[in-house]
C-alpha positions in Angstrom: -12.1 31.5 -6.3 -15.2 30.3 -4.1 -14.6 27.0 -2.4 -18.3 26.4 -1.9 -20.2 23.5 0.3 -21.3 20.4 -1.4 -22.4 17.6 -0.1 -21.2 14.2 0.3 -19.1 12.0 2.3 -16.2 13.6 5.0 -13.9 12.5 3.0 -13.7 12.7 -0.9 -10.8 12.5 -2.9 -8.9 12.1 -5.9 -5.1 12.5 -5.7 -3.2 13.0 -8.9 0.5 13.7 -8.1 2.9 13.2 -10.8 6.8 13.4 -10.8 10.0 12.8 -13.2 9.5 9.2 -12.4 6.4 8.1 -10.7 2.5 9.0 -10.7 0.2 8.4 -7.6 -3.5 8.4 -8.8 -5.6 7.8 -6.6 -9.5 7.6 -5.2 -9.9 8.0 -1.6 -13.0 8.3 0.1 -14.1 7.9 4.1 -16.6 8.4 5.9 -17.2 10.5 9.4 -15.3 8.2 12.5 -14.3 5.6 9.8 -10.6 4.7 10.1 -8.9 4.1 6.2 -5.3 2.2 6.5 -2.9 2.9 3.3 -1.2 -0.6 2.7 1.5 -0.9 -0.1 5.0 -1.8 -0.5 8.0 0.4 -0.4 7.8 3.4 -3.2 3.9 2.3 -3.5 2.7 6.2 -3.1 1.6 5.9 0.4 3.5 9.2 2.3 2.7 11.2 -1.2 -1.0 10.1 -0.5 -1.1 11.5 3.0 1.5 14.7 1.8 -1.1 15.8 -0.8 -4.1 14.9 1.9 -2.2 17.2 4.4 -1.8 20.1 2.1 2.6 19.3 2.2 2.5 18.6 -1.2 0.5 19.6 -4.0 -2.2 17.7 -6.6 -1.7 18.0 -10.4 -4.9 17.0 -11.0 -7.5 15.7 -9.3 -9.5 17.3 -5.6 -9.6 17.1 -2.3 -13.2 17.7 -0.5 -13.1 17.4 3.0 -17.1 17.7 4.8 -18.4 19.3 1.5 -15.6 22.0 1.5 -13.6 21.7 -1.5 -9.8 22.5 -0.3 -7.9 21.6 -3.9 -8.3 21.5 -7.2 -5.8 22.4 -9.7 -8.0 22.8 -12.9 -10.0 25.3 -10.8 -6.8 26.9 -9.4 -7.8 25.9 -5.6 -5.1 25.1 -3.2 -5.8 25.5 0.2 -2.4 25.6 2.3 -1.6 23.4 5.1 -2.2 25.7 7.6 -5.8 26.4 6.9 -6.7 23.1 6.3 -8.7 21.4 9.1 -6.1 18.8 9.4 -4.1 16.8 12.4 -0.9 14.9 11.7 1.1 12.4 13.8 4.3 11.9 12.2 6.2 8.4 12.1 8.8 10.3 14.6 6.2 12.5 16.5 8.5 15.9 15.5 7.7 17.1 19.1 9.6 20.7 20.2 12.1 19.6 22.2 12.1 23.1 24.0 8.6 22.4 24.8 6.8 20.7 28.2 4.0 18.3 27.3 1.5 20.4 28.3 3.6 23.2 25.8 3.5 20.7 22.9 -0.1 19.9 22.8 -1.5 24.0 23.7 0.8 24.6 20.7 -1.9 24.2 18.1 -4.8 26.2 19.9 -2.8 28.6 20.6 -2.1 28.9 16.6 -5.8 29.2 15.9 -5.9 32.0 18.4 -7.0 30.8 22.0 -5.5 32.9 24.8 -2.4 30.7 26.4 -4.2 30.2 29.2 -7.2 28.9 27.1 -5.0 26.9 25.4 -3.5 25.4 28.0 -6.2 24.2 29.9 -7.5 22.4 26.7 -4.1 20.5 26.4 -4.3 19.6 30.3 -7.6 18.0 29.6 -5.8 16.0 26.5 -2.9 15.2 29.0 -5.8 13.5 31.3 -7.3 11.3 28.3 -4.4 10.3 27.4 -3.3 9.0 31.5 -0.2 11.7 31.0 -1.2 14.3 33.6 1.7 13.5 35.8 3.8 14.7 32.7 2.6 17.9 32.1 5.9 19.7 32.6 8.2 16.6 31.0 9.4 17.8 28.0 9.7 15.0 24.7 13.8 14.2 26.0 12.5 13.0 29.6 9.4 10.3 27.9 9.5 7.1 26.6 8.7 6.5 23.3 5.2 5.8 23.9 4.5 8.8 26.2 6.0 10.7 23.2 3.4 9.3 20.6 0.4 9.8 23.1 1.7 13.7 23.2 1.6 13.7 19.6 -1.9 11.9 19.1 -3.2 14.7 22.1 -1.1 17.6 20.1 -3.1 16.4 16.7 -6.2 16.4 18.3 -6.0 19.4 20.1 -6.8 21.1 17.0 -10.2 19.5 16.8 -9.3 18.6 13.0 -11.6 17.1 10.1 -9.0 14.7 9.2 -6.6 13.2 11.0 -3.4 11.3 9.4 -1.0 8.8 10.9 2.1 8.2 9.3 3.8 4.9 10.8 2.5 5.9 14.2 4.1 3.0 16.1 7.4 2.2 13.8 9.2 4.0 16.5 8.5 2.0 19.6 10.3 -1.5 20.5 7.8 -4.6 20.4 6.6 -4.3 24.3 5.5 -0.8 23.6 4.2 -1.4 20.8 0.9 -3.7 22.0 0.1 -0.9 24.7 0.0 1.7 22.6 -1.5 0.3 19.6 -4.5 -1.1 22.3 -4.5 2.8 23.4 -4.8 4.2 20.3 -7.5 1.8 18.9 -9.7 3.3 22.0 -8.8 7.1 20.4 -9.8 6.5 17.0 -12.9 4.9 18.1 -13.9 7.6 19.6 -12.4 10.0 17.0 -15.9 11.2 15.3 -14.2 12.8 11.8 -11.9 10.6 9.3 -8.4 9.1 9.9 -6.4 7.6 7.8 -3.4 6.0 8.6 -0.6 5.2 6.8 1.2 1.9 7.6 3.7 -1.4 6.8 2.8 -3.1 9.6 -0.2 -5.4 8.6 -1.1 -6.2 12.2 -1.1 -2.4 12.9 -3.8 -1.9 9.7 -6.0 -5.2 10.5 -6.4 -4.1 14.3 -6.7 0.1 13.9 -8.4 0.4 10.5 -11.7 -0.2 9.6 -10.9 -0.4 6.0 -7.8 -1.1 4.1 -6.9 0.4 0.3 -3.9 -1.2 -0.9 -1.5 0.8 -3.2 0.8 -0.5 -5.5 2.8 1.6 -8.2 0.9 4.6 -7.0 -2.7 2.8 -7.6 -5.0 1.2 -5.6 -4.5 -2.5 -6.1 -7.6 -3.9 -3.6 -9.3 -2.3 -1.0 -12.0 -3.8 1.3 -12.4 -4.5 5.3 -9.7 -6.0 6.8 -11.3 -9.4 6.7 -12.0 -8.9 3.0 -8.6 -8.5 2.3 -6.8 -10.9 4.4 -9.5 -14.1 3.1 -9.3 -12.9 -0.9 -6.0 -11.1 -1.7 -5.8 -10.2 -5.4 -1.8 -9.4 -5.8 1.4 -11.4 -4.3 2.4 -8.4 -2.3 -1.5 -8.7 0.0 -1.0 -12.2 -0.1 2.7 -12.5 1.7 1.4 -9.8 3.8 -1.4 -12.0 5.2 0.8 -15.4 5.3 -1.0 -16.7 2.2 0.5 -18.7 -1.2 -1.7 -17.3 -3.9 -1.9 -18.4 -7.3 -4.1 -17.2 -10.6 -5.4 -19.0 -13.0 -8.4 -20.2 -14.9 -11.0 -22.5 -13.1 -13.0 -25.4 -14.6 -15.6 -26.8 -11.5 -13.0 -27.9 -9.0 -10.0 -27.3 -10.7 -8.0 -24.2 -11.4 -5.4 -24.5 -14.2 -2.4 -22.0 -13.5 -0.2 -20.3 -16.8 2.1 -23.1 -16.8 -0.1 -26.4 -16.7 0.1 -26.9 -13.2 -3.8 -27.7 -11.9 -4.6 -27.1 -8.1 -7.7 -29.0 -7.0 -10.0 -26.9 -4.5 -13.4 -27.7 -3.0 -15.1 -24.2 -4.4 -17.1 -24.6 -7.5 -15.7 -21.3 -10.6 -15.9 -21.2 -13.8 -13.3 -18.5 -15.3 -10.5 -16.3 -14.2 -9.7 -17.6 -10.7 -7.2 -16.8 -7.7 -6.7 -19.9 -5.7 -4.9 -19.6 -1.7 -3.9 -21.8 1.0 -1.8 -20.4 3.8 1.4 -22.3 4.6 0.3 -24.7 7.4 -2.1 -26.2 4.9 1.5 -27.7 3.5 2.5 -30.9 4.5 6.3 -32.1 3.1 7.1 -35.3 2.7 10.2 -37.2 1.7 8.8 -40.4 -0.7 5.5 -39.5 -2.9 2.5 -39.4 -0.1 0.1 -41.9 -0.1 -2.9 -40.1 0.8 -6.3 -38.6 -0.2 -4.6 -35.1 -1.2 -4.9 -34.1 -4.5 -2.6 -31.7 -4.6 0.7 -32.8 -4.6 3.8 -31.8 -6.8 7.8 -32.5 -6.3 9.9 -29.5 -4.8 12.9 -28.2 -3.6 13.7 -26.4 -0.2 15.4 -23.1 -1.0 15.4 -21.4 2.3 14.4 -22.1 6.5 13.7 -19.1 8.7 12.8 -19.4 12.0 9.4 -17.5 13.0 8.2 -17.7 16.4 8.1 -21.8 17.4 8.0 -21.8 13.6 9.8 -22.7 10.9 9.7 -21.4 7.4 10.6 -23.7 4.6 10.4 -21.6 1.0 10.2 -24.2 -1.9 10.7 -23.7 -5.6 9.8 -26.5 -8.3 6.4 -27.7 -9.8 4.6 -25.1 -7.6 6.6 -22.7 -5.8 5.2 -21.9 -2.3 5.9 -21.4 1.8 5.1 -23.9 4.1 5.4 -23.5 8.5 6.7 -26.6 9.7 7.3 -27.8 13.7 11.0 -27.1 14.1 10.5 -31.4 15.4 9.2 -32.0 11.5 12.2 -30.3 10.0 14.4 -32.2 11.9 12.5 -35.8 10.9 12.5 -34.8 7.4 16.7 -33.5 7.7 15.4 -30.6 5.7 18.2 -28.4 4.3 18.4 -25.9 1.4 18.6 -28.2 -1.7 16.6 -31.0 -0.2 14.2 -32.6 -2.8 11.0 -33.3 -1.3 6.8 -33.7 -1.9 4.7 -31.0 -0.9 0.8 -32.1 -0.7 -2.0 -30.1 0.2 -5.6 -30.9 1.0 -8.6 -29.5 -1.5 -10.4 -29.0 1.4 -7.9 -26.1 2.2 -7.6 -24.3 -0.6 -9.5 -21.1 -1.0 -10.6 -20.6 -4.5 -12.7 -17.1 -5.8 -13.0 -15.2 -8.6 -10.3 -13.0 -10.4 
């Protein structure tokens, strides 16, 4: 069957994969040099996403148009395999041939689409250059560091000149110190990158700094998707919320109040009417240990459950009227001889709260 031209966007999909126990449905479109993250939790459908996008793993319903060239669709019996789709992948542990210099790696895939080896080789030399490896041409993947390796796979994904490129975990494998060089080095590739990437990630730092757009994906659907600011100032499920350091609450709003399930009101400064999400991130809390005496509205009796330390940080989680985190000076928790099953007052200001529409 013909898998004509149409035109459109680089990227349009929609990815049906079902299983014994789990369906990803999903839309996913991009357009050329724009930079998609997948966000989602554990089991959310992410690497099935990017599987099916690659060709790894076939749709059950659904298709896959990539530049106006349909490569799937199951109800017109259209499967284009992996190999002849126009497709780069860097995988979360580079899968390099150890057997293989640098220089072999990355000629690897022209080679494939027929260039001559010496063709082929000079291409990947070039690749070495952008990517400040030249010196370690003849290294083979044992003899780098882990982010040499992911720079030889980036160069080996592009060296394929593909329409799509897709990065699964891309940095999970490096230590912390690595990690900020390379991620700097590969925001400068995907900004020059001129066709679609989508990357696949758990790391929100890694999404908010490489993608230009983030889909979140819960349960195999997408749950919110918008530009990383978007995202991070109006989540719209727990899971985006904890992921951006925010407490988040739904409700219905009334003016300046917002009335949760339970009873429990939350004063904000925004002016709704109807369903409502109300946030405040956990420095906005202030704990006290009699009832403050102050111009915050919001203030309700809890109880610390947990402290974690994070950075010059310290986490206090707190269940009660309104469950919720609050970051406290390690100095505060010490003043206020905060332990798990401490009873204190939590307040926070109206002024902020974030309050927008459901």
């Amino acid at each position: 069957m013909s898998t004509e031209n149409t035109t459109g966007g680089a990227l349009d999909a929609r990815l049906r994969v079902e299983r014994a126990a789990f369906t990803l449905d999903l839309a996913l479109t991009a357009a050329p040099g724009e930079v998609v993250a997948l966000l989602g939790p554990n089991g959310a459908g992410k690497s099935t996403a990017l599987r099916a996008l690659a060709g790894l793993l076939p749709l059950t319903g659904g298709h896959l148009r990539l530049d106006g060239r349909l490569l799937e669709d199951p109800a017109r019996r259209v499967h284009t395999p992996a190999e002849g789709r126009p497709v780069g992948v860097v995988f979360q542990d580079y899968l390099l041939f150890p057997h293989l210099s640098a220089l072999d790696n990355i000629a690897f895939g022209p080679r494939c689409q027929g260039l001559p080896k010496r063709t082929a080789r000079a291409e990947a030399a070039v690749w070495l250059e952008r990517m400040g490896l030249a010196d370690h041409a003849a290294a083979r993947p044992g003899r780098l560091s882990g982010g040499q390796a992911q720079r030889v796979a980036l160069a080996r994904a592009l060296a394929v000149r593909p329409r799509l490129l897709l990065l699964d975990e891309p940095l999970a494998a490096l230590d912390a110190r690595t990690r900020l060089d390379v991620r700097s080095r590969l925001r400068r590739h995907l900004a020059e990158f001129e066709a679609v990437a989508v990357l696949v990630t758990h790391d929100p730092l890694d999404a908010m700094v490489l993608a230009d757009r983030l889909v979140v994906i819960e349960d195999g659907h997408e749950v919110q998707s918008g530009s990383p600011a978007e995202v991070a100032r109006r989540p719209r499920t727990d899971y985006i919320a904890r992921l951006v350091g925010l407490n988040l609450y739904q409700g219905r709003a009334d003016g300046h109040r917002v009335t949760l399930p339970d009873g429990t009101v939350l004063a904000t400064t925004d002016d709704l009417d109807g369903p409502a999400f109300v946030a405040f991130p956990p420095s906005a809390v202030t704990l006290h240990r009699e009832r403050p005496q102050s111009s915050a509205r919001n203030v309700w009796k809890v109880e610390v459950t947990g402290l974690d330390l994070h950075g010059d940080r310290v986490r206090a989680d707190l269940a009660g009227d309104l469950p919720m985190a609050a970051d406290l000076t390690p100095a505060a928790v010490a003043e206020l001889e905060l332990a798990p099953g401490v009873a204190v007052w939590a307040a926070v200001k109206a002024t902020q709260t974030h309050a927008y529409p459901a």
